[in-house]
Backbone as CSV, one residue per row, in Angstrom:
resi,resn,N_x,N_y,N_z,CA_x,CA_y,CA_z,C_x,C_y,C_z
1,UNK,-38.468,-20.438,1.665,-37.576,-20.025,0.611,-36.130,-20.281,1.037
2,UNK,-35.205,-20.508,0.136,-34.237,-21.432,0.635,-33.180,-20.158,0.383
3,UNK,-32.498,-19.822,1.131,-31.663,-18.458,1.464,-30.255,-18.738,-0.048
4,UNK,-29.599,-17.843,-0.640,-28.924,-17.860,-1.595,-27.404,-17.981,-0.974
5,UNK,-26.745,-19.045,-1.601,-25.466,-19.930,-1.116,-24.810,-19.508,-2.117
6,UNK,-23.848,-18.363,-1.802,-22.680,-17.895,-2.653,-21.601,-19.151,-3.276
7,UNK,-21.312,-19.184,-4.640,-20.776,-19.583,-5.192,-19.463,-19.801,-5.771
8,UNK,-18.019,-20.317,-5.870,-17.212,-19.894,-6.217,-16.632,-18.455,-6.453
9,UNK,-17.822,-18.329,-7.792,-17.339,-16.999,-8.292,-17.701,-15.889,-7.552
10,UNK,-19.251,-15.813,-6.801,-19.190,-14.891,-5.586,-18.062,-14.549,-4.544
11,UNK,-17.318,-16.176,-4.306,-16.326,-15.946,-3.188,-15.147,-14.683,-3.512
12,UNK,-14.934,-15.272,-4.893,-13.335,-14.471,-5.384,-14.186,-13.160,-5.698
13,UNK,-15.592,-12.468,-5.836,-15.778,-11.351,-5.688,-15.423,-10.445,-4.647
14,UNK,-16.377,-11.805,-3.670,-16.198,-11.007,-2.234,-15.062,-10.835,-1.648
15,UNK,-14.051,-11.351,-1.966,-12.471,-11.561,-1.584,-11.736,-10.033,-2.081
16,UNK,-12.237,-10.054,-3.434,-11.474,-8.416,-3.849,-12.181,-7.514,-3.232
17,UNK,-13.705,-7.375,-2.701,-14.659,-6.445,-1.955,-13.788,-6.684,-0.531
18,UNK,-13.543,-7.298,0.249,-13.025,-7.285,1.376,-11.698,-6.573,1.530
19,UNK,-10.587,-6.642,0.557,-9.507,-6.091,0.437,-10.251,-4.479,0.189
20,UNK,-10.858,-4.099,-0.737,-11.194,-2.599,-1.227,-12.741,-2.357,-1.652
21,UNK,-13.645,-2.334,-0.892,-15.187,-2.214,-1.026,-15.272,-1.220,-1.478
22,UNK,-14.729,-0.102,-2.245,-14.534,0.936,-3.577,-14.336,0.520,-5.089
23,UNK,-13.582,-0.320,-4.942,-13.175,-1.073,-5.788,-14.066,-1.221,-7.294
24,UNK,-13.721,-0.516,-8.595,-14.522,-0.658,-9.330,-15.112,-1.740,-9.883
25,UNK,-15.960,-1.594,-10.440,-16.498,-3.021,-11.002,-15.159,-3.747,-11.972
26,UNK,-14.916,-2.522,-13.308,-14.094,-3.520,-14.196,-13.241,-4.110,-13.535
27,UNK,-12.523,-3.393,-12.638,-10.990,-4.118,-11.512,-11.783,-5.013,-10.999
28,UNK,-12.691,-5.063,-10.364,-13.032,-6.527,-9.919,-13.010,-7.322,-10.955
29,UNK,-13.739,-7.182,-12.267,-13.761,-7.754,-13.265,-12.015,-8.723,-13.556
30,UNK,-11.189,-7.664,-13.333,-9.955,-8.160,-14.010,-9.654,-9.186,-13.021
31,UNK,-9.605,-9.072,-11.909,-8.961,-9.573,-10.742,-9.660,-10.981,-10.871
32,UNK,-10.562,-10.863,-10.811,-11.426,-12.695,-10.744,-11.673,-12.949,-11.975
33,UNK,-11.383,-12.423,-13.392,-11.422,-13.403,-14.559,-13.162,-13.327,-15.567
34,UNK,-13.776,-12.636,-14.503,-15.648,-12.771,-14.757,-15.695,-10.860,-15.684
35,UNK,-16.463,-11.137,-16.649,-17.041,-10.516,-16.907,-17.849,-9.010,-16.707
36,UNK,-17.188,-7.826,-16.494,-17.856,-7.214,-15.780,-19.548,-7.195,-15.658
37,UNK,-20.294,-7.494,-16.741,-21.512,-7.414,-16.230,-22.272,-8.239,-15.568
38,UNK,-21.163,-9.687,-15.419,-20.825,-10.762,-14.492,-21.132,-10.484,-12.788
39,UNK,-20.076,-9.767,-12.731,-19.505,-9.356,-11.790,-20.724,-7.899,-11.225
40,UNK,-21.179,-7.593,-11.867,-22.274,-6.715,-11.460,-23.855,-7.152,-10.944
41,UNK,-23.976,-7.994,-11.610,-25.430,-8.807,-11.743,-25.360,-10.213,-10.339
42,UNK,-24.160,-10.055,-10.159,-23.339,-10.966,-8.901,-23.389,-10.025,-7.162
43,UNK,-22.959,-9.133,-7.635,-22.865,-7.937,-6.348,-24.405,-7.560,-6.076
44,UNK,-24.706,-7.522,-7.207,-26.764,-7.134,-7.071,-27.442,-8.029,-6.200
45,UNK,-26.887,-9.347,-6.700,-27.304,-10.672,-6.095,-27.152,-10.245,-4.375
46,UNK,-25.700,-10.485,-4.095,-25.410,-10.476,-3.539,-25.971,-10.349,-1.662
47,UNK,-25.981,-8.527,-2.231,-26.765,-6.951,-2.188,-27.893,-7.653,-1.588
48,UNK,-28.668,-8.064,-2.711,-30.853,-8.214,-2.104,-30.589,-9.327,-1.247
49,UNK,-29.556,-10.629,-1.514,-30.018,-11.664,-0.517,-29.466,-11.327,0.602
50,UNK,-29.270,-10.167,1.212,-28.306,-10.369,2.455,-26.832,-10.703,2.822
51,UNK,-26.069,-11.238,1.600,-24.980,-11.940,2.131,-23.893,-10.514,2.267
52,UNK,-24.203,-9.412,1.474,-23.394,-8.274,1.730,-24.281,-7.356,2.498
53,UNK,-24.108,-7.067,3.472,-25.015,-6.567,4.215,-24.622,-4.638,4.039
54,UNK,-23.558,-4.527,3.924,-23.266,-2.864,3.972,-22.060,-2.748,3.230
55,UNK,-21.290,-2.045,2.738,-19.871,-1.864,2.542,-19.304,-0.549,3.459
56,UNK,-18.425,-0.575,4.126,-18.038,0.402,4.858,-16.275,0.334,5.124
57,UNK,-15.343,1.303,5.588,-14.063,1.425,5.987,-13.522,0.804,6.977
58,UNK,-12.499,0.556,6.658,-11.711,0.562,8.052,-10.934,1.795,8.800
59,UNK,-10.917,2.341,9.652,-10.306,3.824,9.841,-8.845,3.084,10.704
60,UNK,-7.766,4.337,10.510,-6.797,4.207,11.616,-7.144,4.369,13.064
61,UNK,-7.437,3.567,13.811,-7.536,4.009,15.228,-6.970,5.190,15.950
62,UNK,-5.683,5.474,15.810,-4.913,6.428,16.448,-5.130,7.825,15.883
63,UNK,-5.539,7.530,14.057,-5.974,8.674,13.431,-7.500,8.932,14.390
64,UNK,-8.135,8.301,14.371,-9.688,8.564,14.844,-9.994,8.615,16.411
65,UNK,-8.523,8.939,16.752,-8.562,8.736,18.285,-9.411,7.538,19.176
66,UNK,-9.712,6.478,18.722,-9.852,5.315,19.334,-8.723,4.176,19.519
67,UNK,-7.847,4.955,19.760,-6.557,4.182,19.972,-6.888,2.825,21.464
68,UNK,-7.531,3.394,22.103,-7.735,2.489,23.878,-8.539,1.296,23.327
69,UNK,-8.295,0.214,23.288,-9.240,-1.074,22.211,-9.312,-1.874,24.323
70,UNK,-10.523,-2.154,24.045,-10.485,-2.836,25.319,-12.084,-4.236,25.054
71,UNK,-12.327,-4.937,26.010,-12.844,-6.325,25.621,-13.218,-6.624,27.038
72,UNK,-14.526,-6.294,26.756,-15.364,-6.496,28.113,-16.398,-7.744,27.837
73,UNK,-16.426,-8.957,29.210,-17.307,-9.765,29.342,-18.308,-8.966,30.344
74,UNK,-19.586,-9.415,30.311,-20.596,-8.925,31.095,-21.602,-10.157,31.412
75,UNK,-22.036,-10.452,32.862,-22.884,-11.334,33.580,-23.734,-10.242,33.811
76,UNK,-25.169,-10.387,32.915,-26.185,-9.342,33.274,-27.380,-10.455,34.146
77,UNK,-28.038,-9.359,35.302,-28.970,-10.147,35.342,-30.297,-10.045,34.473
78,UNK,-30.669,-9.831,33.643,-31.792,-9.389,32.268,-30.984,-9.084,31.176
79,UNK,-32.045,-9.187,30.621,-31.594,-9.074,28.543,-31.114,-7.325,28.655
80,UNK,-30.047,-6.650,28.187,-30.112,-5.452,27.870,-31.004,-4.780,26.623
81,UNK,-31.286,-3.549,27.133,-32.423,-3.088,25.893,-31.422,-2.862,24.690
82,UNK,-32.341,-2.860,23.650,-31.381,-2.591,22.610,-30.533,-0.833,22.546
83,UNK,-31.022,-0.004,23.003,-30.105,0.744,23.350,-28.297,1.204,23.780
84,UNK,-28.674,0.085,24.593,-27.272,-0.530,25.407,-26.254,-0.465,24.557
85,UNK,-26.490,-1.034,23.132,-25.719,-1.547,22.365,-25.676,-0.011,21.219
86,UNK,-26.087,1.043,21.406,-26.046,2.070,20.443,-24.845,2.673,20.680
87,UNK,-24.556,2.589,21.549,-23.202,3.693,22.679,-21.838,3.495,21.344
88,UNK,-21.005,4.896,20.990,-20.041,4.845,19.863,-19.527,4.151,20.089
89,UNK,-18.758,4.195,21.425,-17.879,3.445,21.646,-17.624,1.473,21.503
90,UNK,-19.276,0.973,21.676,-19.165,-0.478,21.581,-19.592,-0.687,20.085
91,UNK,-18.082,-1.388,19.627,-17.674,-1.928,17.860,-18.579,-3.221,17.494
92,UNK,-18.548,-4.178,18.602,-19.114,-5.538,18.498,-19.786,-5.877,19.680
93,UNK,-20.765,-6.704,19.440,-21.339,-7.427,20.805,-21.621,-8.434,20.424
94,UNK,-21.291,-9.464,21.488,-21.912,-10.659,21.103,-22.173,-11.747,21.907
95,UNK,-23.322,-12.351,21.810,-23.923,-13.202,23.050,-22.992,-14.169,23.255
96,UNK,-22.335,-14.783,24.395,-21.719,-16.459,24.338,-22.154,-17.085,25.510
97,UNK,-21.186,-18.503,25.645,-21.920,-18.914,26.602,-20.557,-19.116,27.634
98,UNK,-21.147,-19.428,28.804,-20.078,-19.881,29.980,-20.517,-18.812,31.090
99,UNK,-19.434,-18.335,31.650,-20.058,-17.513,32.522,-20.145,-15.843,32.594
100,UNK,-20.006,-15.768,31.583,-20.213,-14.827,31.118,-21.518,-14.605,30.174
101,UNK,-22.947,-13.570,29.606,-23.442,-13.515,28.749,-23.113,-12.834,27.659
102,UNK,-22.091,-11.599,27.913,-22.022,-11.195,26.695,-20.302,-11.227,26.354
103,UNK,-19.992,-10.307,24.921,-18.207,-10.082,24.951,-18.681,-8.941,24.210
104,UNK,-18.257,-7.873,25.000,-18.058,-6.440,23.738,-16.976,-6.020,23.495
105,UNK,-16.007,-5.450,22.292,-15.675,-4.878,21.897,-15.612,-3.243,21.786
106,UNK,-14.957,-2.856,22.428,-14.886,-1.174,23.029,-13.841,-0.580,22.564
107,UNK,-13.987,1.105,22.006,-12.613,1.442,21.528,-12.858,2.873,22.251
108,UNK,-11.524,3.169,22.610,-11.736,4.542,23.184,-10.398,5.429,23.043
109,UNK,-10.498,6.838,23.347,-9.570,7.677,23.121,-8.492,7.684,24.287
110,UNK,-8.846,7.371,25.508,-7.836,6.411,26.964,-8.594,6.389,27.565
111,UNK,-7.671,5.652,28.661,-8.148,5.688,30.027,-9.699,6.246,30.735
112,UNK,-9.288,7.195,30.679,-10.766,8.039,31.254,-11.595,8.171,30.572
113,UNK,-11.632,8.340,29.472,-13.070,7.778,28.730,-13.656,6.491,29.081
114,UNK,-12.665,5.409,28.783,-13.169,4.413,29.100,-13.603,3.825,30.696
115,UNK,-12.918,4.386,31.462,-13.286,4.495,33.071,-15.017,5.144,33.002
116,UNK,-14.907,6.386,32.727,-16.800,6.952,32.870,-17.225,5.876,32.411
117,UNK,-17.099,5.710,30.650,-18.130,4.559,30.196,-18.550,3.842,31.244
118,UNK,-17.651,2.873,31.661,-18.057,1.998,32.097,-18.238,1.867,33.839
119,UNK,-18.485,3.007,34.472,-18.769,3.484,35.359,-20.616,3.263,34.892
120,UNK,-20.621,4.382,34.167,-21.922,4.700,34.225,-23.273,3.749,33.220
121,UNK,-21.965,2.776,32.507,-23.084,1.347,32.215,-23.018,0.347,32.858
122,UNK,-22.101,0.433,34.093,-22.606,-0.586,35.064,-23.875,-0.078,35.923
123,UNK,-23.721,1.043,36.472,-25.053,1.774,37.175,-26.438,1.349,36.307
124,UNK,-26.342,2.185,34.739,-27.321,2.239,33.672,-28.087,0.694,33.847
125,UNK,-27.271,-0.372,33.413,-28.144,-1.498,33.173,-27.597,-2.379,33.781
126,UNK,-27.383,-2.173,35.122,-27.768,-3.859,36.103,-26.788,-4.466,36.182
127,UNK,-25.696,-4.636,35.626,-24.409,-5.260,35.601,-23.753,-6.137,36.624
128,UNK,-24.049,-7.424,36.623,-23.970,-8.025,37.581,-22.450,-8.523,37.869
129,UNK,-22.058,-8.205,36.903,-20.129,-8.771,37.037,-19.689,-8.331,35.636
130,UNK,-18.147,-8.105,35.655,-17.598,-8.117,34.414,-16.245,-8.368,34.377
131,UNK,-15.688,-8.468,33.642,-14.166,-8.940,33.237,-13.556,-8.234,31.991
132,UNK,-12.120,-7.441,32.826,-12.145,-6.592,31.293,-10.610,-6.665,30.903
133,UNK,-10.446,-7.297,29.505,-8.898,-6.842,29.322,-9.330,-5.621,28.278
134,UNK,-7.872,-5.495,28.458,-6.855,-4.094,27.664,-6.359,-4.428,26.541
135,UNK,-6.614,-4.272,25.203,-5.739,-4.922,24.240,-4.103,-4.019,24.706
136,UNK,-2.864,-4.920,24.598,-1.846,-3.962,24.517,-1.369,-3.217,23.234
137,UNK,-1.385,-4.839,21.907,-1.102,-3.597,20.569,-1.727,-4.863,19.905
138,UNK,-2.205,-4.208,18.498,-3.539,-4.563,17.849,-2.686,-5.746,16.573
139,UNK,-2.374,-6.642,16.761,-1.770,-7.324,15.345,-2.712,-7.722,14.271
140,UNK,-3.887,-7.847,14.375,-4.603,-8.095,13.360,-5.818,-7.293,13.389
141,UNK,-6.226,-6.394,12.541,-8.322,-5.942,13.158,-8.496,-5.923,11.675
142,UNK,-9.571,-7.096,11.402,-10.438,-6.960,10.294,-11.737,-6.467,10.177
143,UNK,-12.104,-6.377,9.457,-13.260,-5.318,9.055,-14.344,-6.194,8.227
């Protein structure tokens, strides 16, 4: 079965959903020109094939006390269980290649939070090396 390839008019949906995933239908309606029941029967689409997988926020970091944004590579020797990856603190993970296997994305409230963390997931799962910057200040975080 051949997976569903969003269309023009999907794009300029998903474009006003990315700015405000609250966003009512008719205002979407107005904004891209389509029809609201257009524009509904489009998001449905959307929705079942996968291409919108969730709608969710963006929070203020500093409001939510994850102000500490930090960006860890990891050389594991084994696959981590999927567990690994439940921990609040890690936003993104993602496999690459070079010498490194993974890149996570970590947000924390400072310093010492993020020190235990990663104290006690190098012990936890095997951690054969890592490399970690510090974001200093955040100019872009999309959602």
């Amino acid at each position: 079965m051949k997976k569903y390839e969003p269309d023009e008019k999907d794009f300029k949906i998903l474009k006003v959903l990315k700015e405000n995933s609250r966003e009512p239908i008719r205002e979407i309606a107005k904004k891209t020109g389509l029809k609201p029941s257009t524009v509904h029967q489009r998001m449905e689409r959307l929705k079942r094939d996968g291409v919108i997988e969730k709608y969710t926020l963006k929070l203020d970091n500093e409001a939510v006390g994850e102000n500490f944004l930090v960006f860890i590579y990891l050389a594991t020797e084994k696959d981590l269980p999927k567990e690994a990856f439940a921990n609040k603190n890690i936003k993104e993970a993602f496999g690459i290649t070079g010498e490194y296997d993974l890149l996570l994305k970590l947000k924390f409230k400072d310093i010492k939070e993020f020190n235990d963390f990663i104290i006690d997931f190098r012990k936890k799962y095997d951690i054969k090396k890592t490399l970690t910057n510090i974001a200093t200040i955040n100019l872009k975080e999309q959602i």
